[in-house]
C-alpha positions in Angstrom: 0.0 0.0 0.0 1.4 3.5 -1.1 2.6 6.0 2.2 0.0 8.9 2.4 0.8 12.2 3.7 -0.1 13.2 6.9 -3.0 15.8 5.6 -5.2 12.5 4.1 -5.4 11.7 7.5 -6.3 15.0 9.0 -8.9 15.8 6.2 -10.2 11.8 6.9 -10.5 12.7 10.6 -12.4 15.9 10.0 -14.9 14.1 7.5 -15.8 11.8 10.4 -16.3 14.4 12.9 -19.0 16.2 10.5 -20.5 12.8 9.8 -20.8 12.3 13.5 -22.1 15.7 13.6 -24.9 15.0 10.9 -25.8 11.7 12.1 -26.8 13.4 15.6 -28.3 16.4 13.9 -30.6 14.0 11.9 -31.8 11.7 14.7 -32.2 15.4 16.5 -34.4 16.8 13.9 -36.6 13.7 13.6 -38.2 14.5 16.6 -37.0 18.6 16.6 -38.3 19.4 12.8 -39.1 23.1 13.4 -35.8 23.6 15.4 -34.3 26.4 12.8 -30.7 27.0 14.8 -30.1 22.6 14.3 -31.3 23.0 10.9 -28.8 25.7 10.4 -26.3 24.1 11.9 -27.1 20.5 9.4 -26.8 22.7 6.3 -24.2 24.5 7.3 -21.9 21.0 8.2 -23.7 19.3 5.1 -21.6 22.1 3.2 -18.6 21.9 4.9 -19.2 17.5 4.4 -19.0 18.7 0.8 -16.1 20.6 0.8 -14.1 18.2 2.8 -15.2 15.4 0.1 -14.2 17.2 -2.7 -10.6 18.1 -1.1 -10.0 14.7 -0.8 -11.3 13.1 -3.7 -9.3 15.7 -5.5 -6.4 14.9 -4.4 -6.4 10.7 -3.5 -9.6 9.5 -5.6 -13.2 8.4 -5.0 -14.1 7.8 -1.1 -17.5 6.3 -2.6 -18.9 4.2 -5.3 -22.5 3.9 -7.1 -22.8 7.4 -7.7 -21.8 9.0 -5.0 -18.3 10.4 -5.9 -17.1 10.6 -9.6 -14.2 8.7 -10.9 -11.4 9.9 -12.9 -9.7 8.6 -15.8 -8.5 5.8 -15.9 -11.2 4.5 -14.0 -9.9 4.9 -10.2 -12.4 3.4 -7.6 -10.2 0.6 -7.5 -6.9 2.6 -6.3 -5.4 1.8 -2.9 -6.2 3.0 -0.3 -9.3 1.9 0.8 -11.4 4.4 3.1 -11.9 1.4 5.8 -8.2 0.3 4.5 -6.5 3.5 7.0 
């Protein structure tokens, strides 16, 4: 497996702490739906999920596949690493 640079792992980390973030936000708003500050504060880390995505995709490849992150060419999905491989 090819040595990544310590920034993959510090933009990985930060994508799992907004995850984390919109998981609870979501099970919060289920029951909270006219809460505007939590909604505020989903939208704004669902933007900030984005960003983080497309920093690293750009830069190491696709963290997801069926859709959910384009591939470059040649096709790249299969490049190592992983996500669940780190």
């Amino acid at each position: 497996m090819k040595q990544l640079p310590p920034e993959y792992y510090q933009l990985l980390e930060q994508l799992q702490a907004v995850d984390f973030v919109l998981v609870e936000l979501t099970l919060y708003l289920d029951t909270h739906n006219d809460d505007v500050e939590a909604i505020n504060q989903f939208n704004q880390c669902a933007s900030e999920r984005k960003r983080l995505k497309k920093a690293i995709e750009s830069k190491y490849g696709p963290l997801q596949q069926f859709g959910n992150s384009y591939s470059g060419c040649p096709w790249n999905w299969d490049d190592p690493p992983w996500p669940w491989q780190v």
